[in-house]
N, C-alpha and C positions, 0 to 999 in steps of 0.2 A: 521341424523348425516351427517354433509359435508363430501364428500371423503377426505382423506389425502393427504396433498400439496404434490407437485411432485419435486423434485430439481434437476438440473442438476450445477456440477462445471466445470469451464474452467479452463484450467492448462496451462501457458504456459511455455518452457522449453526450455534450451537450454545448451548440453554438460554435464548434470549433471546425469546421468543414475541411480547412487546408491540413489541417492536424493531421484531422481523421485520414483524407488520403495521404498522406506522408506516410502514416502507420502500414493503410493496406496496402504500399508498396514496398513497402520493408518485407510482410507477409507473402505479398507476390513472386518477390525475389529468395526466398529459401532453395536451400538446394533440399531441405523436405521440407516441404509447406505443411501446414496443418491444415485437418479435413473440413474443418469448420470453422463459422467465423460467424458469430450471432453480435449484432451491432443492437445497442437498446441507445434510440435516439430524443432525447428532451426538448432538441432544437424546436424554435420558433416556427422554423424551413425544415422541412425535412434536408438532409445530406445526400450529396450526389458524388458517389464513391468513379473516380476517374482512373482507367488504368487496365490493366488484363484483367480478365473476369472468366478465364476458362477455370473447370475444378481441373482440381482443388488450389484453392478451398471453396468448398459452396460457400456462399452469402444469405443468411437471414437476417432479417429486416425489421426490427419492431419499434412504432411509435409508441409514446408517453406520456403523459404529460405532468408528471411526476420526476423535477430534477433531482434527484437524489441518487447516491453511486450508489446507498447500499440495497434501497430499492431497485435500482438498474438491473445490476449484478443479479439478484433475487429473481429480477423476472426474467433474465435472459437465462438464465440454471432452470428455470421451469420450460424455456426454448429447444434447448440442446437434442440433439437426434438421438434417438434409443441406443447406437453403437459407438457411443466416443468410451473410450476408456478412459480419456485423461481430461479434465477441464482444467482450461486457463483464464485467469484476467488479464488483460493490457490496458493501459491507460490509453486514451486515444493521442495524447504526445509521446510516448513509448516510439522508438524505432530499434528494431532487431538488426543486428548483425547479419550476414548471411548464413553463417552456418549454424546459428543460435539455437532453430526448434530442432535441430537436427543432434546437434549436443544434448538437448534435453532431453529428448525421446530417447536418444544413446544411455542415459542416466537412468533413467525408468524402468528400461529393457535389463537392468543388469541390477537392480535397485531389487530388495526382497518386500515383501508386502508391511512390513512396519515404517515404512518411508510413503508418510500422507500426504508435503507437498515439498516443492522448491522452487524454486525463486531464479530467475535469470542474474546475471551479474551486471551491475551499474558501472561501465565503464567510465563516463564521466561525473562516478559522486562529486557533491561539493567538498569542501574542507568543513571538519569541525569545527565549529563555534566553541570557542573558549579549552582548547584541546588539554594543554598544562594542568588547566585546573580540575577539567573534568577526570581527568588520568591520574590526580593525586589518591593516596591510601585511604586521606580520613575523607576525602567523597566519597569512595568505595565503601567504606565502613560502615559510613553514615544508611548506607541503601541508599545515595540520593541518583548514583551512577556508577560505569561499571568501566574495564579497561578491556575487556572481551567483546570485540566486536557480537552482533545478535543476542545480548541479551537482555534479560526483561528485571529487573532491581526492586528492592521489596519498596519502592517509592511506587511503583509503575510505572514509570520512567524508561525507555528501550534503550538502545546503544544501537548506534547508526551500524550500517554494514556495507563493506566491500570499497573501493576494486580491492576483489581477490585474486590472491595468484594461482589458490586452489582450491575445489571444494572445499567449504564448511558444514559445520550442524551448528543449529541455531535456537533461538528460545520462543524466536519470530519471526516472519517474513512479511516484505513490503508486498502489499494483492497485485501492485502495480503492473507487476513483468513477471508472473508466480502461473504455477502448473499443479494441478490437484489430483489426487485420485477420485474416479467417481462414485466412490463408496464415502469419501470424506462429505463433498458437496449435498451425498443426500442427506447424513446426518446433520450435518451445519449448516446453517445458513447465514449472511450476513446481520448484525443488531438492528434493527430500522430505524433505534431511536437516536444513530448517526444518521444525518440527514439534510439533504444540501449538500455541501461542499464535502462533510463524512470525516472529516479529521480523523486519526485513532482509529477507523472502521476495520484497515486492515491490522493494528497490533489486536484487537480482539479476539476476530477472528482467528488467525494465525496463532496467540496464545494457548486459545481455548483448543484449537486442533491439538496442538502439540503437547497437552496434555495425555493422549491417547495413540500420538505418532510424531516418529522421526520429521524433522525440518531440513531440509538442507539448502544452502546459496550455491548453484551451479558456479564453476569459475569459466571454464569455455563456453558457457551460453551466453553472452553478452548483447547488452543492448542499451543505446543512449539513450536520457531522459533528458527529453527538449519541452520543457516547459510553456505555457502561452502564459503569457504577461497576465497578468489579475485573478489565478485561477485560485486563490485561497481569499478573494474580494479585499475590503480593507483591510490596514491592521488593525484598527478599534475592533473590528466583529472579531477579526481571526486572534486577537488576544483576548475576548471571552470566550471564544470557544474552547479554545488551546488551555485553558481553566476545568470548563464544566466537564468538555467533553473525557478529558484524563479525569478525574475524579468520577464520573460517571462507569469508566473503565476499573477504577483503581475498587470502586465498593461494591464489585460482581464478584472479585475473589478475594476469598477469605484471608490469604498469603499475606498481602500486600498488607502496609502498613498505611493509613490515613494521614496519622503524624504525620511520614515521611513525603508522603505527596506533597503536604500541603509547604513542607520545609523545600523543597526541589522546587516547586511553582513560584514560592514567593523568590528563590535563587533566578529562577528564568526571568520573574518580573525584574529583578538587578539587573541582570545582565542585559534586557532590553533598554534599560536606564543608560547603560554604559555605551552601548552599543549606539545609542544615539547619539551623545557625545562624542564619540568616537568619527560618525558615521556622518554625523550633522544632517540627517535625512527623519524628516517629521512621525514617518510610517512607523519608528520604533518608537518613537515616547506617544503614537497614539494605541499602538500594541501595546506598551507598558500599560496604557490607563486601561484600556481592555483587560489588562489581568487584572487591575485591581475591583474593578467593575465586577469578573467574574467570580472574585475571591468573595466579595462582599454578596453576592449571589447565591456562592456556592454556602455560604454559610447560613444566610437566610431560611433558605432549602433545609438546611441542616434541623434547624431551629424549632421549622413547620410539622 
């Protein structure tokens, strides 16, 4: 009988202290904990993890001073102990289910080597934003979006995923709540020049693996996504970034259409329009001007 795979998760974190333990007690409580647990912290204060602390999972600890996930990430994969077999991301608002790394490692163990990563399941996804429209043919047509859950559209553009009731293969995965081979992690590394808050960091990643391996959304590994209040900052930044940063994605592969981005970007700047109105909440029409900020940006760029 093979020994049992070894996991180590990278966590990176930053100012969220109550978060972070909510996480490592979700980790705590596994009926199979993973072996490792590398925390990469940006905080002001360092973080003081409250709760069982026998192994597993050991605890490594590394300060920063570099807020950025994709840099995080980056440094904590250069952390990891010589014998994990499998590396994970979690968000530090992530909380696992109980039986969740146990399901995964179950996946893996039975999984053949062209399966490079998956993704825990989001038990509670949000609802689609604008579902009818997004699910019609000529959006589909267009590249602008797709009706298949996990995939990637010649816009660049992804299609949200899950709750699933069953495994999937996918075109991406969210780094969020995701499990890697450690053959993938050494070849890949996250793009740096998401950075900061990292929008897009993991459809990149996740795209460009999947180029060379199988994807898949566990459906039994399950885990809720409890977000902290402010953590994509305004919506004026987070509606330029949600610009540059897909377009900066969309013109690394050749597939992908430019046109179509920029036809899908100016559709989300609508629909932030709408959604305002809708919503009568300021944060979308200062996201709307944030795309238009970004479009006029992205174009400038273009120009240069």
């Amino acid at each position: 009988m093979p020994a049992p795979l070894k996991l180590t998760f990278v966590v990176a974190t930053k100012d969220r202290p109550e978060e972070l333990r909510r996480m490592w007690r979700s980790l705590s409580r596994q009926t199979r904990p993973p072996d490792e647990v590398v925390i990469v912290d940006a905080s002001a204060r360092p973080s003081t993890l409250v709760g069982p602390r026998a192994a597993p999972p050991v605890l490594r600890y590394i300060r920063t001073a570099v807020a950025s996930a994709t840099r995080q990430r980056n440094l904590g994969l250069d952390a990891v102990g010589p014998d994990a077999d499998l590396i994970g991301f979690l968000d530090d608002d992530a909380v696992l289910e109980e039986g969740a790394v146990e399901e995964m490692l179950r996946f893996f163990e039975t999984a053949d080597a062209g399966v490079g990563g998956a993704a825990f399941n989001m038990a509670n996804h949000p609802p689609l934003d604008w579902p009818i429209l997004k699910r019609t043919r000529i959006v589909e047509s267009l590249g602008l979006y797709a009706r298949r859950g996990g995939a990637v559209t010649a816009s660049g553009f992804q299609t949200m995923i899950g709750p699933l009731a069953r495994t999937e293969w996918t075109d991406w995965l969210p780094s969020g709540a995701s499990v890697w081979r450690r053959a993938v992690v050494r070849d890949h590394r996250f793009d740096e020049w998401y950075d900061g808050y990292s929008y897009l960091e993991d459809l990149d990643f996740s795209y460009r693996v999947g180029k060379a391996y199988q994807l898949a959304v566990v459906a039994g590994a399950r885990y809720h996504h409890l977000p902290a209040p402010g953590g994509r900052g305004g919506g004026y930044a987070f509606g330029v970034r949600e610009v540059l940063n897909r377009v900066h994605f969309v013109k690394k592969y050749p597939e992908f259409s430019l046109r179509k981005c920029y036809a899908a970007l100016s559709a989300r700047l609508l629909m932030n329009v709408a959604f305002a109105a809708r919503e009568r909440k300021a944060s979308f029409i200062a996201r709307a001007w944030g795309n238009v900020v970004g479009l006029a940006k992205s174009a400038i760029r273009a120009r240069g």
